[in-house]
N, C-alpha and C positions, 0 to 999 in steps of 0.2 A: 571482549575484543575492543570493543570504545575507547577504554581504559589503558590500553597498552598502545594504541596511535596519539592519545592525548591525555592530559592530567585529569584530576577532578576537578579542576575551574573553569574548565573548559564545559563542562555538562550545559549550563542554562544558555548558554548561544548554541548547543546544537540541539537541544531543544525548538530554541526559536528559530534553526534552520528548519525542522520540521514544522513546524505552525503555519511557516510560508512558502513550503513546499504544498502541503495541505489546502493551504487557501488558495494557490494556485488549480492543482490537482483536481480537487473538487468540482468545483463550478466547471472546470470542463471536461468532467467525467458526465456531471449532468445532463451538459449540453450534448453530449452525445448521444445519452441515452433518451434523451427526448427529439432529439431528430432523425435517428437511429433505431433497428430493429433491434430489440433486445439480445436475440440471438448474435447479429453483427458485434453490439458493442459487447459483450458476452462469448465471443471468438475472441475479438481483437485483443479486448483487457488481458486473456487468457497468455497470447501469444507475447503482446508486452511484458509480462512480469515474468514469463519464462525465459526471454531474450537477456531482461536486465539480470534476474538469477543467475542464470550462464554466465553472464560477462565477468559476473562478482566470483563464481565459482573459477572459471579462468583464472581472474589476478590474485585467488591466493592459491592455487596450487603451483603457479608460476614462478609466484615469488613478486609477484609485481607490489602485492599488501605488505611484504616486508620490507622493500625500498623507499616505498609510499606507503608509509602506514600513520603520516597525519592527516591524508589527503582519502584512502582509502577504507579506514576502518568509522570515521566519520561517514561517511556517503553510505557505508553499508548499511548503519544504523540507519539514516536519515530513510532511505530506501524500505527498508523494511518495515519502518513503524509507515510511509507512505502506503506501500503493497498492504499490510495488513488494514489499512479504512478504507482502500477501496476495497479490497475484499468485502468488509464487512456489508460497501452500500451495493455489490452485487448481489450477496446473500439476500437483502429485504428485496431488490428488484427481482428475484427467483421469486421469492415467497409470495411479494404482491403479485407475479403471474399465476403463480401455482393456487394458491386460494381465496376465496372468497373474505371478505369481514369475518363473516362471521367463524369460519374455519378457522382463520388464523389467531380470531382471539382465543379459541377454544384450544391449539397444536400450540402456538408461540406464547407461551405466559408473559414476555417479558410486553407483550400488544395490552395487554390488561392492566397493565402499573399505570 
């Protein structure tokens, strides 16, 4: 879908759209989760990436991604590789609730690399 809103020269700047989407994103996804109840920032994250999903599902059944499809199948991408590493740092924050050291080295192989 990338590929049909923009060329292939186009890849390494949305790339480094994402990089600084990410450096944004991060630090204050952190910052919530450490001032924040896990469960709260763990509701909210939930209800954000469902809201932005939606909106993305919206503008291509619309047709709004075929009008705007330099504008929109970029964001999709950039969006999605964002949702998927928060995803992923919600995933460890479960796990550090859910066990202990020593359980999670022994359940998570990847805690023992």
């Amino acid at each position: 879908m990338l590929l049909t809103g923009l060329s292939a020269d186009a890849l390494p700047y949305v790339m480094v759209l994402v990089g600084a989407f990410i450096l944004v994103i991060m630090p204050l996804t952190a910052y919530l989760v450490s001032k924040s109840s896990s469960n709260t920032v763990l509701t909210g994250m939930t209800f954000v990436m469902i809201v932005v999903l939606t909106s993305f599902l919206f503008m291509f059944t619309t047709g709004v991604a075929e009008k705007y499809p330099k504008i929109v199948y970029p964001m999709f991408f950039v969006v999605e590789e964002v949702v998927d590493s928060v995803l992923m740092v919600l995933f460890w924050q479960i796990g550090m609730l859910c066990f202990t050291k020593d359980e999670a080295k022994r359940l998570i192989g990847i805690v023992n690399m």
